[in-house]
C-alpha positions in Angstrom: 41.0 -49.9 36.8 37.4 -51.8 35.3 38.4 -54.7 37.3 39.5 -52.9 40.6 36.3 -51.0 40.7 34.1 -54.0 40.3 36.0 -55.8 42.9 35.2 -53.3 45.6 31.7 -53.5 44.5 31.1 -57.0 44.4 33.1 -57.9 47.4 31.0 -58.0 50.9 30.2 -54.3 52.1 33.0 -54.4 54.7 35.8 -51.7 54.6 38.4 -52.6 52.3 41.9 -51.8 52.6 43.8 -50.3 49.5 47.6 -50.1 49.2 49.0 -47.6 47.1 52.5 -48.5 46.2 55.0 -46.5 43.8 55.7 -48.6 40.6 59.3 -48.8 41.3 59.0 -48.9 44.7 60.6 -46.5 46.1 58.8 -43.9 48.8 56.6 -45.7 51.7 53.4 -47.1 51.0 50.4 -45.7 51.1 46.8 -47.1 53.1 43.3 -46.3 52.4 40.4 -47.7 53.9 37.5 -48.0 51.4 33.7 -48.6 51.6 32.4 -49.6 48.8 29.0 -49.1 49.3 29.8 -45.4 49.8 31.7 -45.4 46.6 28.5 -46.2 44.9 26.6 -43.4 46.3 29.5 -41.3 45.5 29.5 -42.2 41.8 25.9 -42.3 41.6 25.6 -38.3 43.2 28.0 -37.3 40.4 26.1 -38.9 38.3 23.0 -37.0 39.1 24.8 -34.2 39.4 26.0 -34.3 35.9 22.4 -35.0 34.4 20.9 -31.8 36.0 23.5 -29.7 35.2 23.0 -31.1 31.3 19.0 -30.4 32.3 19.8 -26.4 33.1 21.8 -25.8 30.1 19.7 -27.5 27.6 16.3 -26.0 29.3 17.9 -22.5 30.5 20.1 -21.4 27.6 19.8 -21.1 24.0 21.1 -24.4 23.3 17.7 -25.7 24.5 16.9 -24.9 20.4 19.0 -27.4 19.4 17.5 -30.2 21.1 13.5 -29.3 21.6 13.1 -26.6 18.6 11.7 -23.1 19.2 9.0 -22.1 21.8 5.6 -23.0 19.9 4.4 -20.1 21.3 6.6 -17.8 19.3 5.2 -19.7 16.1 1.9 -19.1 17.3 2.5 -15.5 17.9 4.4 -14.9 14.3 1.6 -16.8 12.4 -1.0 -14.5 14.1 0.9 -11.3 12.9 1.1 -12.7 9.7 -2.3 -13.1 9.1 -3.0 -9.6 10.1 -0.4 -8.4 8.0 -1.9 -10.4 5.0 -5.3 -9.1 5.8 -4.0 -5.3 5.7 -1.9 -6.2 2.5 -5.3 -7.7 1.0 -7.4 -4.6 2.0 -4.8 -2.1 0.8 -4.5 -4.1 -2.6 -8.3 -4.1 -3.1 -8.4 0.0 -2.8 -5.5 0.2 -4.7 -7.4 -2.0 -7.8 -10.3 0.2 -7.4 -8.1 3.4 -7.3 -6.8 2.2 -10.7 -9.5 1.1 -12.3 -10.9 4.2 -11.5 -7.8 6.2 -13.2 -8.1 4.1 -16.2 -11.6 4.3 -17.5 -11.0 8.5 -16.2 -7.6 8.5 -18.5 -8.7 6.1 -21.6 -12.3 8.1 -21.8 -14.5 4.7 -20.1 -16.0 4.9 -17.0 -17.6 2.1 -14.8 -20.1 3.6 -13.1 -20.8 0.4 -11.0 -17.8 1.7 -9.0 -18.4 5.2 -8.7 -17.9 6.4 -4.9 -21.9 7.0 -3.8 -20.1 8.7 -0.4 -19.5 12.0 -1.9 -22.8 12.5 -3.8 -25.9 13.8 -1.8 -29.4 12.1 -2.7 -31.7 14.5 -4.6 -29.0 16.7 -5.9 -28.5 15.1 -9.6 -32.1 14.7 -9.7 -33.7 17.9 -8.9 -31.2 19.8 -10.7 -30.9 17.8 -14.0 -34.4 16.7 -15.9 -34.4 13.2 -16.6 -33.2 12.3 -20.0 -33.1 9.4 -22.1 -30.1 6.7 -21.7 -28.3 6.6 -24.9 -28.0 3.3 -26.6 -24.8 1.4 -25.6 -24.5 3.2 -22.4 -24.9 2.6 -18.5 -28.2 4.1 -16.9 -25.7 5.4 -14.6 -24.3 8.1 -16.6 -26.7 10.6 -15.5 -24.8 10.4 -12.2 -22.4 12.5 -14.3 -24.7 15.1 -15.1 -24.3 18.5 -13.3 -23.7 19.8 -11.4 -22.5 16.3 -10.1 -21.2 18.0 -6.8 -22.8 22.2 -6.4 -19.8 24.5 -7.1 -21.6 27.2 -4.2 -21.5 24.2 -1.9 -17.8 23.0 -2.3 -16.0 24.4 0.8 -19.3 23.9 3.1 -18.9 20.2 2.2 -15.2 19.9 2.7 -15.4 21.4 6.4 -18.5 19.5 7.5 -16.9 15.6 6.4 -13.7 17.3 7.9 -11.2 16.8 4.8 -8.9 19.2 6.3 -6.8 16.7 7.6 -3.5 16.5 7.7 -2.5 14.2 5.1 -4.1 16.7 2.6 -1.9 20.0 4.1 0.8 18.4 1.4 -1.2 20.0 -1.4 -3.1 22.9 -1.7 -6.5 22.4 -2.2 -7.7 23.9 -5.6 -8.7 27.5 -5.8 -12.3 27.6 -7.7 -12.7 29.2 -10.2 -9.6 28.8 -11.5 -7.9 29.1 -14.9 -7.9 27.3 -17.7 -5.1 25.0 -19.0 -4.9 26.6 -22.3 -6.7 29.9 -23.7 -8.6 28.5 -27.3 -11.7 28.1 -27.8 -14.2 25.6 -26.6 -14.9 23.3 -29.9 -16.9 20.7 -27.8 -18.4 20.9 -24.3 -19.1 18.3 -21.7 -21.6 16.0 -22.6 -21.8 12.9 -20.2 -25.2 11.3 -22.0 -22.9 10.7 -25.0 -19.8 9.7 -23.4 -18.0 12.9 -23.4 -16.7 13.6 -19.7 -15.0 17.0 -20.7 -14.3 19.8 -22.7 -12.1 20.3 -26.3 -10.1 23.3 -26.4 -8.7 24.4 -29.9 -5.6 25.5 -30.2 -2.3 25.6 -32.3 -0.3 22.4 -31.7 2.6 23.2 -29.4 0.5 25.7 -26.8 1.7 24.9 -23.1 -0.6 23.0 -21.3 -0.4 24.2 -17.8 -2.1 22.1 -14.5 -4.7 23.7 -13.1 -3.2 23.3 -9.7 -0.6 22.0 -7.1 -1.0 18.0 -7.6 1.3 15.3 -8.9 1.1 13.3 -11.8 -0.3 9.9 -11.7 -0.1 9.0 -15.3 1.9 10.2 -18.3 1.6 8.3 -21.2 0.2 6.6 -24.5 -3.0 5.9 -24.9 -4.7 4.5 -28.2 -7.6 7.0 -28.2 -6.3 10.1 -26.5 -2.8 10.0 -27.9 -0.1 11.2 -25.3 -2.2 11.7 -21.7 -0.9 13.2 -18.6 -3.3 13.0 -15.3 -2.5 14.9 -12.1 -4.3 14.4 -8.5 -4.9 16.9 -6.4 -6.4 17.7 -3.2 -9.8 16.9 -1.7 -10.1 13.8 -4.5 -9.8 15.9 -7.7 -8.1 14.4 -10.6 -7.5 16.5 -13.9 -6.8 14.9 -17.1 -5.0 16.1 -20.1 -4.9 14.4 -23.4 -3.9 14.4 -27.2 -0.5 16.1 -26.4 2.4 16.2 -28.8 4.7 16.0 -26.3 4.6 15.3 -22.5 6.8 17.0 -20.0 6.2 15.6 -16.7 6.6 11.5 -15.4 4.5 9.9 -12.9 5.2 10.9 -9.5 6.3 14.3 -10.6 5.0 17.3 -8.1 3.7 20.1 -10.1 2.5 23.9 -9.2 -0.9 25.2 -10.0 -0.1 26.8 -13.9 3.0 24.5 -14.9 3.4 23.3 -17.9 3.1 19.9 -18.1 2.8 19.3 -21.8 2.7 20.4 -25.3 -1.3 20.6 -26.8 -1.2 18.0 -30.2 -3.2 16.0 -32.2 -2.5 12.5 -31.2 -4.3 9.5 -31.2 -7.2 8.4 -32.6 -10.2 10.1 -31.7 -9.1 13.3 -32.7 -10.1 15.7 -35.5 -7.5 18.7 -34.9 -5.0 20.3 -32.8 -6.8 20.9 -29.4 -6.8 19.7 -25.7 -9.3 17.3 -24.9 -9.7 18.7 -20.6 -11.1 16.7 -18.1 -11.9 17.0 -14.2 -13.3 14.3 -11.8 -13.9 14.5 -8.0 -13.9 10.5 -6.3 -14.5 9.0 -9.5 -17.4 11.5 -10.5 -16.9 13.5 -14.2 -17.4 17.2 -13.6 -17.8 20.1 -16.3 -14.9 22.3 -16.6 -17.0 25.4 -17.3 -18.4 25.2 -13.7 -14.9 25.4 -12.1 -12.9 27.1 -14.8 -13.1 30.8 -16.4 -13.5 31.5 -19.8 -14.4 28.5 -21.0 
């Protein structure tokens, strides 16, 4: 067939003559006149034909992946959201590390003052409520930021309506009802003292006295710590945080939602800075140490 179809094309362009005969001869003959040189164009039209039908299907269907890759401008598109994405992840993991931090130096009895949150505090408040007083030796000349009133207790629900926390997110928790009761009835052994490191109040009582939250929140921390023995935190609304420690015996987890008076542990005498059953009560607002006796009774 090779051989025939050169012969036609190398032959001189006139009309050739092709006989078509059965191989055993039997049935009539059969004539066709050929033209070579439209044999070529036929062949080469297929041809063409065949090359832009390949061209649509790689170009015009998914197959066009296999052979030239993805569309540069979906890479383009995916790498962009990606960085946003990062950015957001970076941005939430820095407030999250501040949140912490935060929570830790609250829990463990530190504080880093160098982070407190200067949004919530009003210039001139501390000041012209609080004489000046000498910083103690070892400590920041920031803590008088934590003497009080560090926020005015008459001034609590004026403030909340005019920065607008009445959102939303804050409708899953009640906000906290000042004044309000105290975790445990004893009797105050030490109060707060912030000059000398002491961001709350000791309650003395008999090892094994509920100790019930202060208010709707849920618990952000339960557990040992070297100076406070067994400690149990809770966050409530509008940024309050209240912090419970030298229990005997903790009765709530972290992520636990609890109701204003619950009992979330068992008073104690753990850990070591402790010199007899009591409840070692703290309360902080956005990273600020407030004294009990302003928002509790009977203290």
């Amino acid at each position: 067939m090779t051989s025939f179809l050169l012969d036609l094309v190398k032959g001189p362009p006139e009309p050739r003559t092709v006989i078509v005969v059965d191989e055993n001869g039997v049935g009539n003959p059969q004539q066709y006149v050929v033209r070579p040189r439209h044999l070529v164009w036929l062949v080469a039209g297929a041809a063409c034909a065949l090359a832009l039908a390949l061209v649509a299907v790689v170009f015009l269907t998914p197959v066009r992946a296999l052979f030239v890759g993805p569309d540069p401008e979906v890479f383009r598109a995916a790498a962009q959201q990606n960085a946003v994405r990062a950015a957001a992840l970076e941005d939430s993991l820095a407030l999250q590390n501040e949140y912490l931090t935060r929570l830790r130096y609250a829990i463990v009895g530190e504080l880093d003052t160098t982070a407190a949150d200067e949004a919530d505090t009003e210039p001139g408040v501390l000041a012209a409520e609080a004489p000046p007083l000498e910083v103690p030796a070892g400590r920041s000349a920031d803590w008088a930021d934590h003497q009080q009133p560090a926020l005015a207790l008459g001034r609590l629900a004026a403030d909340r309506r005019a920065r607008g926390e009445d959102r939303v997110v804050e409708a899953y928790l009640a906000s906290l009802q000042f004044p309000a009761l105290p975790p445990v009835q004893g009797f105050t052994a030490r109060g707060f003292d912030a000059a000398r490191g002491h961001y709350g109040v000791d309650e003395a009582v008999a090892e094994g006295t509920p100790v019930r939250a202060i208010g709707d929140g849920y618990v952000v921390s339960a557990d040992w710590t070297n100076d406070g023995g067994y400690v149990i935190a809770v966050q409530h609304a509008d940024g309050y945080l209240s912090v419970y420690k030298h229990n005997s015996r903790l009765l709530k987890t972290v992520g636990d939602r609890v109701r204003s008076r619950e009992a979330i542990a068992l008073s104690g005498n753990t850990g070591e800075i402790t010199t007899g059953p009591h409840l070692h009560f703290e309360l902080w607002r956005n990273g600020l140490a407030q004294d009990p006796r302003l928002y509790l009774v009977g203290l």
